[in-house]
N, C-alpha and C positions, 0 to 999 in steps of 0.2 A: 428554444426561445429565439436565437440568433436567426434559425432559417426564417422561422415565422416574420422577424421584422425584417429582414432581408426581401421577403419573398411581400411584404405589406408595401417597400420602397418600391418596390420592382415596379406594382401593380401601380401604386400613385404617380411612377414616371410614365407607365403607359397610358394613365387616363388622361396626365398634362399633353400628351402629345396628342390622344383625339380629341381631347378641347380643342388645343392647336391648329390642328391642321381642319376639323369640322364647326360651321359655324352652328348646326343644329344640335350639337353640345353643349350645353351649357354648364359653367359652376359661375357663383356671384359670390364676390361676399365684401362687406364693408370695408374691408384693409387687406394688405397684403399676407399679414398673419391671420387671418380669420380663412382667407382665400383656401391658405396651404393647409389649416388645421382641417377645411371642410372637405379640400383633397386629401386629408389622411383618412377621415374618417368614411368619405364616400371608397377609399380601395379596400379599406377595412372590410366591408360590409360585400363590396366586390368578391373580396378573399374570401368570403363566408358563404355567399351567394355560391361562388365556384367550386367549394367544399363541402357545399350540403347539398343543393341541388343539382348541380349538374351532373354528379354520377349517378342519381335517379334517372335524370331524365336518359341521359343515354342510355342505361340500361334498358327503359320503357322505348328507346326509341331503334335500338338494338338492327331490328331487320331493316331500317333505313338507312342505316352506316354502311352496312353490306351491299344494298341495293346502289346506293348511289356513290361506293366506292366512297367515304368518309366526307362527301361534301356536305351532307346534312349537317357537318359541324359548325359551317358557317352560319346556320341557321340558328341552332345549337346556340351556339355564341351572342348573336344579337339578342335572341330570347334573355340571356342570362345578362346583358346588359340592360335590358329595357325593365327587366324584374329589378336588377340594382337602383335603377333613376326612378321607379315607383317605390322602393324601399326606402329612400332618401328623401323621399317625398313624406311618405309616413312618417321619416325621424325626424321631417323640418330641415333637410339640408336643401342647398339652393341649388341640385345640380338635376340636371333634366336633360334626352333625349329624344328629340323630336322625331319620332316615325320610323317605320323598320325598315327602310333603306338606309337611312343615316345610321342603325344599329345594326347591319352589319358591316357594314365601313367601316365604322367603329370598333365595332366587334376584332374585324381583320388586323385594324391597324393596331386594338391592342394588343392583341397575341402576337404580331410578329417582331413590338418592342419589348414586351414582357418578357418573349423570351429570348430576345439580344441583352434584357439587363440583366435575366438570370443567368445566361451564359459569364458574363462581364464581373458582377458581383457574388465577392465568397456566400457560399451555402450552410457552412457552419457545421457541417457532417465531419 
């Protein structure tokens, strides 16, 4: 239970930083407590997004990890966030993704904090 909300902060610190740094991010929310609960709830959903679909899809997408020496993941990536900002969409969260350029910048910029705050914060194993 500990890695899992470890590994939920991890993802809501990485999504804070591509709001941050992209402006075709978005999250709204009326207060500042509403803001952070919508960023829990949208890494939530990230986390789940990452843990149900995306080892389908890489394994359907298998001979193009090969082919293109694992850049597909980039792709890979935006896809799985562009699928979170439509799931978010469907729950009524106020966080959105404008256009598959911005999602993989995105994309990039959260794996390479996600996994600076997994490295950083305990795992719970």
């Amino acid at each position: 239970m500990k890695n899992f909300v470890v590994k939920t902060l991890a993802n809501a610190g990485a999504l804070a930083v591509a709001i941050w740094r992209l402006d075709d991010i978005t999250l709204t929310g009326e207060s500042t407590g509403k803001t952070i609960v919508t960023l829990l709830l949208v890494a939530l959903v990230f986390g789940l997004v990452n843990f149900l679909v995306k080892p389908i899809v890489k394994l359907l997408t298998l001979p193009l990890f090969i082919l293109t020496l694992g850049l597909i993941t980039l792709v890979v990536n935006a896809l799985m966030l562009l699928l979170t900002s439509w799931l978010a969409d469907q729950f009524d969260l106020s966080f959105h993704v404008e256009g598959f350029w911005t999602a993989v910048v995105g994309g990039l910029i959260i794996s390479v904090v996600s996994w600076a705050l997994n490295v950083l914060l305990p795992d719970g194993d």
